[in-house]
C-alpha positions in Angstrom: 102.4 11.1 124.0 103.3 14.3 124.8 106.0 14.7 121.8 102.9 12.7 119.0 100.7 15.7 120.1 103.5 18.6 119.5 104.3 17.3 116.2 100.7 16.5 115.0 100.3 20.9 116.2 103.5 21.6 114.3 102.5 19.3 111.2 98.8 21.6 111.4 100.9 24.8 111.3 102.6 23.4 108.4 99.3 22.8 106.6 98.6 26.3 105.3 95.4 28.1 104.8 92.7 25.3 103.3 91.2 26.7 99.9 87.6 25.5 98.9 87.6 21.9 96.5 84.3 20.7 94.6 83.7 17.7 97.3 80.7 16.5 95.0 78.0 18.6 97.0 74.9 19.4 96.0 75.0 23.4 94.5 72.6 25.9 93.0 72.1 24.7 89.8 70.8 28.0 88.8 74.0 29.7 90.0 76.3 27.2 88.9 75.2 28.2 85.1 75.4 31.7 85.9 78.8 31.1 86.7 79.6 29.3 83.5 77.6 31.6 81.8 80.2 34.3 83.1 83.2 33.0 82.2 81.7 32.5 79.4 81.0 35.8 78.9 84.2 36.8 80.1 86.5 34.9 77.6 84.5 36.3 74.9 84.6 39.6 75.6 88.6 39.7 76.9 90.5 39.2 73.6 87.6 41.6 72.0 88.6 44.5 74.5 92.4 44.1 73.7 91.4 43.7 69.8 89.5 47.5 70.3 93.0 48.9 71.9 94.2 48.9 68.3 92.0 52.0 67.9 94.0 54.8 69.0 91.1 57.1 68.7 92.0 60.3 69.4 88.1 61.1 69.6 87.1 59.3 72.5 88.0 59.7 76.2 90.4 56.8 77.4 90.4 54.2 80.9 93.0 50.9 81.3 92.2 47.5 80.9 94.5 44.5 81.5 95.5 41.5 79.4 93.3 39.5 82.1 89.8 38.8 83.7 89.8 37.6 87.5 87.4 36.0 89.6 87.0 35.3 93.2 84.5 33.2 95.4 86.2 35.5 98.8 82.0 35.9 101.0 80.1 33.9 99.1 78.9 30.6 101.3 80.3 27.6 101.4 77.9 26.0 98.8 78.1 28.9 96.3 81.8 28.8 97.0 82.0 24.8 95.7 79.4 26.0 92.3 82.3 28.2 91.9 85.2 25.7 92.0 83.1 23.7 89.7 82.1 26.2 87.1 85.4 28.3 86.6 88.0 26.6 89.2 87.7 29.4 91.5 88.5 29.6 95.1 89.0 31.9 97.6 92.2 34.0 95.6 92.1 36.0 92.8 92.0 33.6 89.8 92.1 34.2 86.2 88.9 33.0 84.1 90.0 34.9 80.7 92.9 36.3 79.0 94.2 38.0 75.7 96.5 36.5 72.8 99.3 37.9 74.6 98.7 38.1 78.2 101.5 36.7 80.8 98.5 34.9 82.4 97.4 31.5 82.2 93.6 30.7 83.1 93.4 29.2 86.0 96.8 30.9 87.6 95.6 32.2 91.1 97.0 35.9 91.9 98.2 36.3 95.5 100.1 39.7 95.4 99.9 43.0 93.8 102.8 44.9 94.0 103.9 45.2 97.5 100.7 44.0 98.6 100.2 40.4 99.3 96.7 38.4 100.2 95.1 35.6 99.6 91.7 36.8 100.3 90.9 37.9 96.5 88.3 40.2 97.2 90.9 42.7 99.8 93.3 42.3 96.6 90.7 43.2 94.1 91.0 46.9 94.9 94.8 47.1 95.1 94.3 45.2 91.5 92.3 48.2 90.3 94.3 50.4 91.5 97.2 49.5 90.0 95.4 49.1 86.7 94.6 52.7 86.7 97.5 54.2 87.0 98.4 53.0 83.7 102.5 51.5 84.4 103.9 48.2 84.4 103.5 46.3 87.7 104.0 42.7 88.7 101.9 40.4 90.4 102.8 37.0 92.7 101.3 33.8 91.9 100.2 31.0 94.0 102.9 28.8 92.2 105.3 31.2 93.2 105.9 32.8 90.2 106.7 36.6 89.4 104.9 38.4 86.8 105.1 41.4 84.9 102.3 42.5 83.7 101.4 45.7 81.7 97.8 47.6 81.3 96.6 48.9 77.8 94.7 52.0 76.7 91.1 51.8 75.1 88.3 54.2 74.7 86.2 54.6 77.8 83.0 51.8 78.3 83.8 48.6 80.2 82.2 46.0 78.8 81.3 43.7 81.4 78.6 41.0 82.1 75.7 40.7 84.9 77.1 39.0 87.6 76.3 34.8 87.8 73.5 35.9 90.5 71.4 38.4 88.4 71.7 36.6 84.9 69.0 38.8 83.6 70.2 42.3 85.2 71.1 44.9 82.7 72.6 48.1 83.5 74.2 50.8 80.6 76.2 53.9 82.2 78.4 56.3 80.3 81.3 54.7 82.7 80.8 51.2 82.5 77.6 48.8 81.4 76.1 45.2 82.2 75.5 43.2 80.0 72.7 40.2 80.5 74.3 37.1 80.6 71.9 35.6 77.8 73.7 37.4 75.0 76.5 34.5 75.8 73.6 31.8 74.4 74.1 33.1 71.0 77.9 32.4 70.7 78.7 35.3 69.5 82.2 35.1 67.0 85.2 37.3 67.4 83.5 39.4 65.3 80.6 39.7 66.8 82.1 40.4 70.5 83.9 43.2 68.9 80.8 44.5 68.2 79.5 44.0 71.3 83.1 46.1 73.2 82.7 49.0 70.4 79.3 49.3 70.7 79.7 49.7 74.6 82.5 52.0 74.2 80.1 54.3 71.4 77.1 53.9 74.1 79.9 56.0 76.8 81.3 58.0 73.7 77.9 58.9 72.2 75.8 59.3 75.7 78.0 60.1 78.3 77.3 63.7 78.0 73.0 63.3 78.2 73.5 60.5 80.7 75.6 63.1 82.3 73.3 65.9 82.4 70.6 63.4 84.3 73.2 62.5 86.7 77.1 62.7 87.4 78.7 61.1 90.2 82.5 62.0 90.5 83.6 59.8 92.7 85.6 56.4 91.6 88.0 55.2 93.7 87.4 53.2 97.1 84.1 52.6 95.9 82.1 49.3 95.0 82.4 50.3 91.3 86.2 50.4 91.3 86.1 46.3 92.3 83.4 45.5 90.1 85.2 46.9 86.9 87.6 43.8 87.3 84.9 41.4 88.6 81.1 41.8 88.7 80.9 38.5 90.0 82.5 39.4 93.4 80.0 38.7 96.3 79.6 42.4 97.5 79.2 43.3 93.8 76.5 40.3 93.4 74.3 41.2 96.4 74.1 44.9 95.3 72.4 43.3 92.1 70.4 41.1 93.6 69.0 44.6 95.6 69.5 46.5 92.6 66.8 43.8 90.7 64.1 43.5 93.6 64.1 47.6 93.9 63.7 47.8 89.8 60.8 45.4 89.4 57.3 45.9 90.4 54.4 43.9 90.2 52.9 45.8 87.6 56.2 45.4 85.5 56.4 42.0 85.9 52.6 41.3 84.8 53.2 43.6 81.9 56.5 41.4 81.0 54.5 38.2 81.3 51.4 39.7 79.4 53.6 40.4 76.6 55.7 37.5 76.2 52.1 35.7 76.2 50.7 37.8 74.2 53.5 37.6 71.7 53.4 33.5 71.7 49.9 33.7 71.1 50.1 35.6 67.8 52.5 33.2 67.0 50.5 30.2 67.7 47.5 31.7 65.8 49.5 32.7 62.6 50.7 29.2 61.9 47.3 27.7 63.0 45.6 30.2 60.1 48.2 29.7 58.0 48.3 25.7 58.4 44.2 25.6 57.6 44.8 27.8 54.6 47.2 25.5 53.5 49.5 28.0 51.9 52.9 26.8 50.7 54.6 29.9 52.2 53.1 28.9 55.7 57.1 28.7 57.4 58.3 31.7 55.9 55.1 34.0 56.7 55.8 32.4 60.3 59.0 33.5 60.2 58.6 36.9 59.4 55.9 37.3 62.5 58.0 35.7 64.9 61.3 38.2 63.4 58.4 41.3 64.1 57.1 39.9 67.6 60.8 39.6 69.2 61.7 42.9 67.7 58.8 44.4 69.2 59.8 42.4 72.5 62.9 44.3 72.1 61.4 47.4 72.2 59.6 46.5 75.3 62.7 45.7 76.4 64.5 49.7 75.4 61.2 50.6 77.5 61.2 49.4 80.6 64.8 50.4 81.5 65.2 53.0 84.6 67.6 55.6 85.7 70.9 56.2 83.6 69.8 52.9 81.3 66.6 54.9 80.6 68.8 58.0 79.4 71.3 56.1 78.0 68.5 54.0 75.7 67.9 57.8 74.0 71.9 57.0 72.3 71.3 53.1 71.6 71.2 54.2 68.1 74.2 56.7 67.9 76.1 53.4 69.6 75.0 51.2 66.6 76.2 53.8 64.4 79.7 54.4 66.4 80.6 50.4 66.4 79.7 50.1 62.7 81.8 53.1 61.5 84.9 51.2 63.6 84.6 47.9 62.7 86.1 48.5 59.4 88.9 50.2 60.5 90.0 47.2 63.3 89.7 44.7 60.2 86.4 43.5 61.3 83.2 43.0 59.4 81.1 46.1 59.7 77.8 43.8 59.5 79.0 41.8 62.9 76.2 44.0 64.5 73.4 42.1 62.1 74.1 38.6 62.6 74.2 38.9 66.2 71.1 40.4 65.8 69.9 37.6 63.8 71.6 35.2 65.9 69.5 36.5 69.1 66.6 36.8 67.0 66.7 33.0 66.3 66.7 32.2 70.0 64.3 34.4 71.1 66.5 36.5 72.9 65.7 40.4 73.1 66.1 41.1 76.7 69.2 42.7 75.9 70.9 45.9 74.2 72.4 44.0 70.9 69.1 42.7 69.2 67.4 45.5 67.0 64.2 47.3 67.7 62.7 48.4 64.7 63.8 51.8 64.8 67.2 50.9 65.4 67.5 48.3 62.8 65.7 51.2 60.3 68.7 53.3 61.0 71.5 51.4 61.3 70.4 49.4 58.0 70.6 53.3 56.4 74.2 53.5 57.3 75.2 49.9 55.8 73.2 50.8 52.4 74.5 53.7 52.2 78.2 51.9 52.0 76.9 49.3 49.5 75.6 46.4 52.1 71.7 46.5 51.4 72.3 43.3 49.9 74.1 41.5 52.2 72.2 42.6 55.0 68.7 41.6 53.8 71.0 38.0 53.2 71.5 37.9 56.9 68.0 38.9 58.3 66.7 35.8 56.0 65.2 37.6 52.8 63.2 40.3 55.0 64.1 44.0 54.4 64.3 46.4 57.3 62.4 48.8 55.7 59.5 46.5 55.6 59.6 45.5 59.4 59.7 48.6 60.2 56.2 49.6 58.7 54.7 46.0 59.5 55.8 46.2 63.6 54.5 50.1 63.4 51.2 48.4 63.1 51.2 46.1 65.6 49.9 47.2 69.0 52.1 47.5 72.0 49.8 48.4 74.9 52.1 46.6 77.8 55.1 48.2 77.2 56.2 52.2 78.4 55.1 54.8 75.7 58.6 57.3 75.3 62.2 57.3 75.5 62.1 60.6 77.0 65.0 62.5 78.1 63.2 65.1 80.6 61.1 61.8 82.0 63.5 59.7 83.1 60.6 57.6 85.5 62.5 56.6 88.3 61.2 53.9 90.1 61.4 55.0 93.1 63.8 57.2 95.4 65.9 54.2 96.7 69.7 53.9 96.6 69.3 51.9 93.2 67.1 54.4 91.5 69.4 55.1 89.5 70.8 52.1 88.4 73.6 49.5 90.0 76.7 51.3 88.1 75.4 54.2 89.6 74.3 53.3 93.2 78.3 51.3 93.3 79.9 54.9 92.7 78.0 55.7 96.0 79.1 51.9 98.5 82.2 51.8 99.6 84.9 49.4 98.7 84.8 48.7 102.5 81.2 47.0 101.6 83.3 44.0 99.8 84.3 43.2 102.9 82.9 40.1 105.1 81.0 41.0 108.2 
């Protein structure tokens, strides 16, 4: 008896550490799309950064990316960690959800060293990840299977691009260092194209507003902090719960009752148009609908530009400079140069403008100028349906916009409030410590 005890103690030994399986639980199904949502995301935006790397713009200030994206579900509990199995096959380790064309990675290959460093925690490795990122040489990595692998960072102009983690799908944060993009931009599908857009639009938002954003507020410090982890993955827990503070310290009642009011008020118009337009039984009722619901989520847009706080508030001021940054370099990286508009026209359609990519009027006014001016009027009107941005323009000017803030202001920035996240996440992470990643 003695000697079946001993070996069934042995035989435990033997076992290894156990790594979260989906065992058909009930999860979050909130979460659980968040999560898909963010790979999602993720695979988009991966082979766009490497695509932007071609560059070589000598203009713009320069950070490392790798050929990879990782996630880990390392603190979250034991329900979130099953959604996370489910959505991405993600455990505990440092697993890859994205890669380029040419990356030594596989999706799905779970990293369990760094250099000398070996864990299979993947939130502890995260930051010896980054590390090694940022100092720009060839390193090698340890996978679960055993496997050795070299793997090499690349150069590209300052900006992550990176998505809201799968917590805070609407959270949006833009900072000359690295922005946040709200996971509903994913909804629209955006081509290669169009995620290029998205990268060198980011990377124009640091290139064109890091020095106002600066002015407002620099914070020097990088390494060992939140930020550092959340450059590789904004889905890691520690990054996810500042968010989730991050959110509840931005909103206010008053905010959220202004949002509501608007959305309302803009489905009403919408609603009464086609009621008048049905009684008058005029042929050209669907395209006179059209053109009100293009101006009411353009002017939901600008809401939108408004209410952002902190460095996004600053860093709204340069939203058109970034338009105009993206467009000049899409050319150049072989790209169409009028990606921009039909992801605008793309989030138009779904009624999606809580996010940096879909015009305001203004914006659409100016970046519309540029494509003219290089022989795309024509095309352009083509891909906003037949309307002119000219004409928007003067039509939404007359519309009232009582609920939403009144300036763009650079000496106004209107905090919210004189909390840690006043600022913004990007910001406040610059500020936790790495240590924070860690489980209590």
């Amino acid at each position: 008896m003695l000697l079946i005890v001993l070996i069934a103690l042995l035989t435990g030994c033997a076992s290894g550490p156990k790594f979260t399986v989906d065992d058909g639980r009930k999860v979050d199904e909130t979460l659980l799309a968040g999560m898909r949502a963010y790979g999602a995301g993720e695979r988009l935006i991966r082979p766009a950064i490497a695509r932007s790397a071609a560059l070589k713009d000598k203009d713009c200030d320069k950070q490392w990316e790798l050929p990879f994206a990782v996630a880990t579900s390392a603190g979250w509990s034991a329900d979130d960690r099953v959604a996370w199995v489910r959505a991405l096959q993600v455990d505990e380790r440092l697993t890859v959800i994205a890669v380029t064309q040419d990356s030594p990675l596989a999706p799905s290959d779970r990293i369990v060293r760094v250099g000398g460093r070996e864990d299979i925690d993947g939130e502890r490795l995260l930051e010896t990840l980054a590390e090694a990122r940022d100092a720009g040489k060839p390193f090698n990595v340890g996978l679960a299977s055993g496997r050795n692998v070299a793997i090499k960072p690349f150069e590209v102009c300052r900006g992550y691009t990176r998505f809201a983690p799968p917590n805070t799908a609407q959270l949006q944060d833009y900072h000359w260092l690295l922005s946040l993009h709200p996971l509903e931009v994913t909804q629209a599908e955006p081509t290669p194209d169009e995620a290029l857009w998205m990268v060198l639009w980011t990377q124009g938002l640091s290139e064109e507003g890091g020095a106002r954003m600066k002015t407002y507020h620099y914070a020097i410090k990088i390494a060992g902090t939140l930020y550092n982890l959340a450059t590789l993955a904004s889905g890691v827990k520690a990054a996810a719960l500042a968010a989730d503070a991050a959110m509840s310290a931005a909103k206010s009642a008053a905010a959220n009752v202004a949002s509501e009011f608007l959305k309302q008020q803009l489905i009403e118009q919408g609603k009464a148009l086609a009621t008048q337009k049905i009684r008058e039984g005029l042929v050209d009722a669907a395209q006179q609908l059209t053109r009100q619901q293009v101006m009411n989520v353009m002017q939901a847009a600008a809401a939108n530009r408004g209410s952002l706080s902190g460095v996004s508030r600053i860093a709204a001021t340069t939203f058109d400079y970034a338009d105009a940054w993206a467009f000049t370099r899409m050319a150049a990286l072989g790209a169409s140069p009028l990606a921009g508009f039909t992801l605008h026209q793309k989030l138009i359609e779904r009624s999606l403008a809580a996010n940096a990519f879909l015009f305001d009027a203004d914006r659409l006014a100016a970046i519309n100028k540029i494509a003219a001016a290089r022989g795309f009027e024509a095309e352009v009107v083509a891909i906003l349906g037949g309307l002119r941005a000219d004409t928007l323009r003067a039509e939404i000017g007359a519309m009232p916009l009582a609920s939403s803030r009144g300036s763009f202001s650079f000496d106004n920035p209107d905090d919210p409030g004189a909390s840690r996240f006043s600022r913004g996440l990007v910001d406040a992470m610059l500020e936790l410590p790495a240590e924070s990643a860690t489980k209590k």
